[in-house]
SELOMI-150739 format. One record per atom (N, C-alpha, C): residue in one letter; atom name; x, y, z. Coordinates in steps of 0.1 Angstrom, whole numbers. Layout:
N
REC   type   atom      xx      yy      zz
REC      a     CA       X       Y       Z
...
//
This chain:
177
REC   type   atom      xx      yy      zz
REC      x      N       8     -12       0
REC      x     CA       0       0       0
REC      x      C       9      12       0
REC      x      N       5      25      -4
REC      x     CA      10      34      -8
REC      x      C      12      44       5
REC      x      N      -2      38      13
REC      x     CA      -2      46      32
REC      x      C      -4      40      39
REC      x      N      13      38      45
REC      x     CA      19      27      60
REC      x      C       6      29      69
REC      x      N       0      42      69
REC      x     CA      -7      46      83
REC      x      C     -19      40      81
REC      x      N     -24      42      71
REC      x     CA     -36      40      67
REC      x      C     -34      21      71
REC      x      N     -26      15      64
REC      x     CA     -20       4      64
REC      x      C     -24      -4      73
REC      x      N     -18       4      85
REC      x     CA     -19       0      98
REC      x      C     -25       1     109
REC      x      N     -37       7     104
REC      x     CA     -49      18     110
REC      x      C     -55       1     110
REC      x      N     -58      -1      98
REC      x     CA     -69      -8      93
REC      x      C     -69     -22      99
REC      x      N     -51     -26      93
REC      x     CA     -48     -35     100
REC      x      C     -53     -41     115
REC      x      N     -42     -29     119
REC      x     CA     -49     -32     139
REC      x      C     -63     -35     140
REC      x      N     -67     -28     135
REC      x     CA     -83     -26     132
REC      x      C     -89     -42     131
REC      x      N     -85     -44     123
REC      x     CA     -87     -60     115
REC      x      C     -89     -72     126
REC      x      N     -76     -69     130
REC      x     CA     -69     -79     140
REC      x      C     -76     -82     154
REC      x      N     -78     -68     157
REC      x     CA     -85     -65     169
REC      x      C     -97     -73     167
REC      x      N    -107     -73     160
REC      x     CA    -117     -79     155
REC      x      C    -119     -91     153
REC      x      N    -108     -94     149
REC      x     CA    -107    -110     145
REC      x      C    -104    -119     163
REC      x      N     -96    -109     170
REC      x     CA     -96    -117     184
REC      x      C    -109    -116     189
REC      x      N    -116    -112     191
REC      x     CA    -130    -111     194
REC      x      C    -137    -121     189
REC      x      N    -130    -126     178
REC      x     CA    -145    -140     174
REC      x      C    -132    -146     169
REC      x      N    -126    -150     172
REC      x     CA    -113    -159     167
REC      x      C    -112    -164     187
REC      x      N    -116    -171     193
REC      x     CA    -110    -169     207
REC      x      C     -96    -183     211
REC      x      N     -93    -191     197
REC      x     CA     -85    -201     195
REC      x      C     -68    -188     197
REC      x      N     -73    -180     186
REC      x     CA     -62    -174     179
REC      x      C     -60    -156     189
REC      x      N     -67    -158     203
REC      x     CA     -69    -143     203
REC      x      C     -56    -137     210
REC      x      N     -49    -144     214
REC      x     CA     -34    -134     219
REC      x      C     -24    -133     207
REC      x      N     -23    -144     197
REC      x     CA     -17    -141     186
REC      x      C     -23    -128     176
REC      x      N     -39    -126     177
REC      x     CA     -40    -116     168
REC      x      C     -39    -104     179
REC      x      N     -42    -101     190
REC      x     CA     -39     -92     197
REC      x      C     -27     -89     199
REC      x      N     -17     -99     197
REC      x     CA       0     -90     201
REC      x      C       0     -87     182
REC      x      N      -3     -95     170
REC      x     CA       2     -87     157
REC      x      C      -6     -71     157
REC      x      N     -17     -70     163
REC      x     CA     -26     -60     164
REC      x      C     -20     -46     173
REC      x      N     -12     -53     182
REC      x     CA       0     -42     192
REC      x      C       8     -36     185
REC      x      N      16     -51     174
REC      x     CA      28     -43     169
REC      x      C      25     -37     153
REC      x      N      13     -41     147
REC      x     CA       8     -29     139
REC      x      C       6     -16     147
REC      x      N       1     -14     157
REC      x     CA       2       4     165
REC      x      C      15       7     169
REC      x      N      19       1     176
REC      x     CA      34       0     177
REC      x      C      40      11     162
REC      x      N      36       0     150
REC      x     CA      46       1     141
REC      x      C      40      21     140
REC      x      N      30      21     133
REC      x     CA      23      32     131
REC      x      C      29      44     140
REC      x      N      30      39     154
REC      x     CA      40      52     163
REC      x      C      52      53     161
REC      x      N      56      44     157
REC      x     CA      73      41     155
REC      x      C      75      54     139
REC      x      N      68      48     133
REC      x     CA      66      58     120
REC      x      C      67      74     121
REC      x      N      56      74     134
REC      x     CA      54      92     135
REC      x      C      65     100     140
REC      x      N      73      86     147
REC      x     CA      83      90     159
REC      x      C      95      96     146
REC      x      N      97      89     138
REC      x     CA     102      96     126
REC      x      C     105     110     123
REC      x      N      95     121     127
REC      x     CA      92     128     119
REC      x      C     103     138     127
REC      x      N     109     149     118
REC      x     CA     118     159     116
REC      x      C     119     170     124
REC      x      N     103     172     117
REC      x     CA      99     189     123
REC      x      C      83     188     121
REC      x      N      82     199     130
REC      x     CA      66     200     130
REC      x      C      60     205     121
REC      x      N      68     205     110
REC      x     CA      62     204      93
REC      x      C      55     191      90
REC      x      N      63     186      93
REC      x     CA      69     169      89
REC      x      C      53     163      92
REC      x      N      52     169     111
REC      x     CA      42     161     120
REC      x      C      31     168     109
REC      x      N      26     180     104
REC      x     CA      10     184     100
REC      x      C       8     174      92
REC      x      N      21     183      79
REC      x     CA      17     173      70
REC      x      C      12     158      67
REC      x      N      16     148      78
REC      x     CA      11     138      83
REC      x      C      -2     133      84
REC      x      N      -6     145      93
REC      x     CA     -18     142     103
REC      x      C     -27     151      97
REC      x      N     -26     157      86
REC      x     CA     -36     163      80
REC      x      C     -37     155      66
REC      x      N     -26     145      62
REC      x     CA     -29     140      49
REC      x      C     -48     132      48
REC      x      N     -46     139      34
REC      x     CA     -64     136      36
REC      x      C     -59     121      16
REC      x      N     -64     109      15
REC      x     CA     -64     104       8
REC      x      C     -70     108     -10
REC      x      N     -79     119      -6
REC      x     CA     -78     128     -23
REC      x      C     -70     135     -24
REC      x      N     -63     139     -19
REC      x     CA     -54     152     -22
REC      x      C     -41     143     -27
REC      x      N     -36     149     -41
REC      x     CA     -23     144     -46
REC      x      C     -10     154     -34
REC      x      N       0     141     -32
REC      x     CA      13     146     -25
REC      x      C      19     157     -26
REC      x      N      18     159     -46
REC      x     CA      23     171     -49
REC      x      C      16     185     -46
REC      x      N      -1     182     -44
REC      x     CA      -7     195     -39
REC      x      C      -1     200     -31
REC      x      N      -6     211     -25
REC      x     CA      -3     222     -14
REC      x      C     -13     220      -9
REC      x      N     -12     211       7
REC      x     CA     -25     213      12
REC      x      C     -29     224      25
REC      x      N     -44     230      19
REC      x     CA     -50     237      26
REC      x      C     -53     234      42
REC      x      N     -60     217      39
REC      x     CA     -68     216      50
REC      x      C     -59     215      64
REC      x      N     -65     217      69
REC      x     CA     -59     215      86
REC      x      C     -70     212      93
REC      x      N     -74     199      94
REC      x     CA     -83     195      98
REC      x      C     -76     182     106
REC      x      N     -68     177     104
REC      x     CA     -58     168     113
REC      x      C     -68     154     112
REC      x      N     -71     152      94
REC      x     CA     -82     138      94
REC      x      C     -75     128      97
REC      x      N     -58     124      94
REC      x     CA     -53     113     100
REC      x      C     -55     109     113
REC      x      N     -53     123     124
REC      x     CA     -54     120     139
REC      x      C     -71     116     143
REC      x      N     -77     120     131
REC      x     CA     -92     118     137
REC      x      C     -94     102     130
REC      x      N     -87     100     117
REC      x     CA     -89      81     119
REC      x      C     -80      75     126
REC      x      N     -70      77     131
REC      x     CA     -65      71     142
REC      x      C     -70      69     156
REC      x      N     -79      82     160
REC      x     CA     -90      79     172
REC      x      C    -100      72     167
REC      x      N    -104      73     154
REC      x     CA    -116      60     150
REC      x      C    -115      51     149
REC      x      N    -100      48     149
REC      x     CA     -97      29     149
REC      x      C     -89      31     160
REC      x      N     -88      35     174
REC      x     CA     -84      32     184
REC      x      C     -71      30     182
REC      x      N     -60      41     183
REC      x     CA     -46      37     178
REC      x      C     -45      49     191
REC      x      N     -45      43     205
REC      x     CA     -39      49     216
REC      x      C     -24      50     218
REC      x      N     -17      43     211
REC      x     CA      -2      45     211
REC      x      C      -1      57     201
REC      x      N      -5      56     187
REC      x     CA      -4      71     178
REC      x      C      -2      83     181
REC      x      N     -18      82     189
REC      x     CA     -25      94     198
REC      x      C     -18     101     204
REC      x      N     -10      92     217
REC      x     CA      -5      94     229
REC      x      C      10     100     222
REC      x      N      15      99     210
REC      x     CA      28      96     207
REC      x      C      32     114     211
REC      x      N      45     119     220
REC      x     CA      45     131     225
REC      x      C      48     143     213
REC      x      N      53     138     199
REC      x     CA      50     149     190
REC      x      C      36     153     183
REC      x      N      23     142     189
REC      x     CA      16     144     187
REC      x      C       5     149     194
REC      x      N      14     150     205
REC      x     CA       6     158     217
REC      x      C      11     168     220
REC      x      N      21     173     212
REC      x     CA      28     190     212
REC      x      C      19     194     205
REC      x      N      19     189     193
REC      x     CA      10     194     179
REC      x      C      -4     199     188
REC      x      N     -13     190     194
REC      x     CA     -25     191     200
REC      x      C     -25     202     206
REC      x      N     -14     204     220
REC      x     CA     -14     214     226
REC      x      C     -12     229     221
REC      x      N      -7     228     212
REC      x     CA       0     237     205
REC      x      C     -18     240     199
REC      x      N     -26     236     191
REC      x     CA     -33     239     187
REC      x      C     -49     242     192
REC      x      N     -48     238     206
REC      x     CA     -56     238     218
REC      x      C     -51     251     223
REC      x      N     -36     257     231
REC      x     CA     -35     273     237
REC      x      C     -28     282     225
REC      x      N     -35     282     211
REC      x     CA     -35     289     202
REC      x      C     -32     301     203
REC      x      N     -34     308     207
REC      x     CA     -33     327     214
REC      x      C     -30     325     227
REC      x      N     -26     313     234
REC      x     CA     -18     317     247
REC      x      C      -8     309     246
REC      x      N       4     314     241
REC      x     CA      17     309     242
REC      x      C      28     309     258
REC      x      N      28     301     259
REC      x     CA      33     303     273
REC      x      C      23     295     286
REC      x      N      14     295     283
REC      x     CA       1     294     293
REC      x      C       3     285     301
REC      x      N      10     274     299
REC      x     CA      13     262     308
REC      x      C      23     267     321
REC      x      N      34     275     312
REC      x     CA      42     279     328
REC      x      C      38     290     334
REC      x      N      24     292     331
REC      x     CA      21     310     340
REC      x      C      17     303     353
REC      x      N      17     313     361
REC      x     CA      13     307     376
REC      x      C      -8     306     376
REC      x      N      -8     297     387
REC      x     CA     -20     295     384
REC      x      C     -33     307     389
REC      x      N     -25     316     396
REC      x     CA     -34     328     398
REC      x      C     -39     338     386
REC      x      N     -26     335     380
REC      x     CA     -22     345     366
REC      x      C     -37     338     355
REC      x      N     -38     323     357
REC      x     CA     -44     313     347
REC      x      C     -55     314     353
REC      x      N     -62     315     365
REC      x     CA     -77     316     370
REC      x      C     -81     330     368
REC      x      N     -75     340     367
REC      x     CA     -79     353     365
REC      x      C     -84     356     351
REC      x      N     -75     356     342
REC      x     CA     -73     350     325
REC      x      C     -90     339     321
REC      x      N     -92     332     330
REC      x     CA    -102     325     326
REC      x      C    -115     328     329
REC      x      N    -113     333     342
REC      x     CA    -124     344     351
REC      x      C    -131     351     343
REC      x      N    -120     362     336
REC      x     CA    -124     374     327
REC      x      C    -129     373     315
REC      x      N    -124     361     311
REC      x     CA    -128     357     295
REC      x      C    -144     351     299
REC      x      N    -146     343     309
REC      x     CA    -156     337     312
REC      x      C    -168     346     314
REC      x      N    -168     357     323
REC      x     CA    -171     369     323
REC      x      C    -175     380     312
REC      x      N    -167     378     299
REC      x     CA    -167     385     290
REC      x      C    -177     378     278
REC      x      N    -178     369     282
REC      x     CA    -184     362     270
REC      x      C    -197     357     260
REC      x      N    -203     369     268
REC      x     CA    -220     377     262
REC      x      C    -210     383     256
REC      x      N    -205     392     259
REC      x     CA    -198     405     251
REC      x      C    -192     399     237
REC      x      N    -183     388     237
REC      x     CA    -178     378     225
REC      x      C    -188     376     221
REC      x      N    -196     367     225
REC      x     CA    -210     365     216
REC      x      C    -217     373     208
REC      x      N    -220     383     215
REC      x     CA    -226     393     202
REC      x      C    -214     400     194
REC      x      N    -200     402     198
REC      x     CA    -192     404     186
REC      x      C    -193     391     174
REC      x      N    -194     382     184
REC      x     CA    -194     370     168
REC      x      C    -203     369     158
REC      x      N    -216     375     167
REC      x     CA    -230     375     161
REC      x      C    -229     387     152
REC      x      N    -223     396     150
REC      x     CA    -224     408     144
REC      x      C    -212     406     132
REC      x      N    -200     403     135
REC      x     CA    -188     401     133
REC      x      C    -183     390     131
REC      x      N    -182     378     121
REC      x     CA    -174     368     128
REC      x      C    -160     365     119
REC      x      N    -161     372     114
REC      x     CA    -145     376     103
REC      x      C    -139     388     115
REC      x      N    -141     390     124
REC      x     CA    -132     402     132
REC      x      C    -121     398     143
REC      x      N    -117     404     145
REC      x     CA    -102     399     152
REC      x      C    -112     394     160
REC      x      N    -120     399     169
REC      x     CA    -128     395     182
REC      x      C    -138     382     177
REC      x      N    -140     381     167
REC      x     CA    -152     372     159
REC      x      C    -142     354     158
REC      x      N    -126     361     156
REC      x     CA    -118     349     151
REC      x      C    -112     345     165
REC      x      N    -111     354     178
REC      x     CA    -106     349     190
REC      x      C    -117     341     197
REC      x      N    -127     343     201
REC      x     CA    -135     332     200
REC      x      C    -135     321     197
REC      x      N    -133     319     185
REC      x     CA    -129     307     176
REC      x      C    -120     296     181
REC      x      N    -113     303     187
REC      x     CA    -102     292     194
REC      x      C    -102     282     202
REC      x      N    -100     269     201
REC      x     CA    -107     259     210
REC      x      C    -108     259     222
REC      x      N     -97     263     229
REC      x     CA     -91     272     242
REC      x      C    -104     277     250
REC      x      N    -108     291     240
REC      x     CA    -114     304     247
REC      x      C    -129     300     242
REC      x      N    -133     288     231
REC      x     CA    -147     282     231
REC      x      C    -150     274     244
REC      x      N    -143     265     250
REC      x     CA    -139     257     257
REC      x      C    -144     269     269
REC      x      N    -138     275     272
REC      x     CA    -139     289     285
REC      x      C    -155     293     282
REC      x      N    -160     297     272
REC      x     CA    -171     303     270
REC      x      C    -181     292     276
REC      x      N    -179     281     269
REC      x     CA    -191     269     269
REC      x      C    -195     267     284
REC      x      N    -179     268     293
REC      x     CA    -179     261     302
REC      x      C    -189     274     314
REC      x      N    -186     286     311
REC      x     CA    -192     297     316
REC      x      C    -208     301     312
REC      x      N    -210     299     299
REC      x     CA    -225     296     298
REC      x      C    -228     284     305
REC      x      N    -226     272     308
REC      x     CA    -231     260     315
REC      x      C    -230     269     327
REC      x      N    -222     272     335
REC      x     CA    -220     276     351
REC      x      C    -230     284     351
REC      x      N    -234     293     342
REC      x     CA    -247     302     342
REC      x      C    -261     294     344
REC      x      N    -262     286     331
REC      x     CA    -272     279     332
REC      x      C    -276     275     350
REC      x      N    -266     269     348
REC      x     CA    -265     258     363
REC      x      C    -273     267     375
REC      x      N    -263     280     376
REC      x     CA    -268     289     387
REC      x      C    -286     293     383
REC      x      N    -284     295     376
REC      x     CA    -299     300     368
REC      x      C    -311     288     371
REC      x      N    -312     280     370
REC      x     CA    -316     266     372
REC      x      C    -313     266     388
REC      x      N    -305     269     394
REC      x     CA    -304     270     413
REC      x      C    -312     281     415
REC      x      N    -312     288     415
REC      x     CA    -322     298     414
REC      x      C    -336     302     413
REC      x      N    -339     297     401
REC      x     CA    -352     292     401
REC      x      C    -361     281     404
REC      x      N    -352     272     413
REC      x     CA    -355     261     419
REC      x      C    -364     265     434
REC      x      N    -349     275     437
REC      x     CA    -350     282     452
REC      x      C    -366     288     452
REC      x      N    -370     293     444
REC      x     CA    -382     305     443
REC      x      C    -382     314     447
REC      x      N    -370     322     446
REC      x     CA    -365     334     452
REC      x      C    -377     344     443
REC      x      N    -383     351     454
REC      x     CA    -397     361     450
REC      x      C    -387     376     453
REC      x      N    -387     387     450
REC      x     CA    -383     398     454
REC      x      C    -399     403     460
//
């Protein structure tokens, strides 16, 4: 085959499967089924630079090699979570990449102190009617595209829930003025 990953996506895949209703043969397909993921991380472990890593994990199977690809949609890392390739996953250039595209606009964010990081989340959490109707108005605007960020969606979502929640305590209470 022309893609090891794909190769061995499927493979494991395969294998996995076959010990489940093979129960004569199931530690032999379960260990060829390891060192197919195995192999697939061994592969990524390969990679150079974090050119090396997109390119990878964004290869989409229409797109010719020689294109220039646009997408960044990271479909390899999302079939590798589809066929359960927890060694891939876990592999730590591919958990830079993650991180890296999870604190997007906070560079640094891991070593800030944690007062510095509850404040920061506080305010954003706080702010985020205010973002919302920028987005609703705007969503091509600097303010419209920081939103966007998995990070500061993640903050919002988690701040409209906290609302809800109180809101729903509240109205439980029957607080009459």
């Amino acid at each position: 085959s022309e893609d090891p990953f794909l190769t061995a996506f499927h493979l494991s895949w395969e294998l996995q499967e076959l010990s489940k209703v093979e129960n004569e043969f199931k530690s032999e397909y379960e260990e060829l089924s390891h060192q197919c993921e195995s192999f697939a991380k061994d592969l990524l472990d390969q990679t150079r630079s974090s050119r090396e890593l997109e390119i990878i994990l964004n290869y989409r199977d229409d797109n010719s090699i020689l294109e220039v690809q646009t997408t960044n949609d990271l479909s390899r890392l999302k079939l590798a979570i589809k066929h359960h390739q927890k060694e891939f996953v876990a592999q730590p250039n591919c958990q830079q990449l993650l991180a890296s595209r999870w604190y997007d606009e906070f560079p640094g964010w891991r070593r800030r102190h944690w007062i510095v990081k509850f404040i920061t989340c506080i305010s954003i959490g706080l702010l985020f009617p205010i973002f919302s109707v920028c987005y609703l108005i705007a969503p091509k605007s600097t303010l419209g595209l920081f939103i966007r960020k998995p990070f500061i969606k993640f903050i919002c979502h988690t701040a409209s829930y906290l609302t809800f929640l109180f809101m729903l305590l509240m109205a439980s209470q029957h607080i009459a003025r």
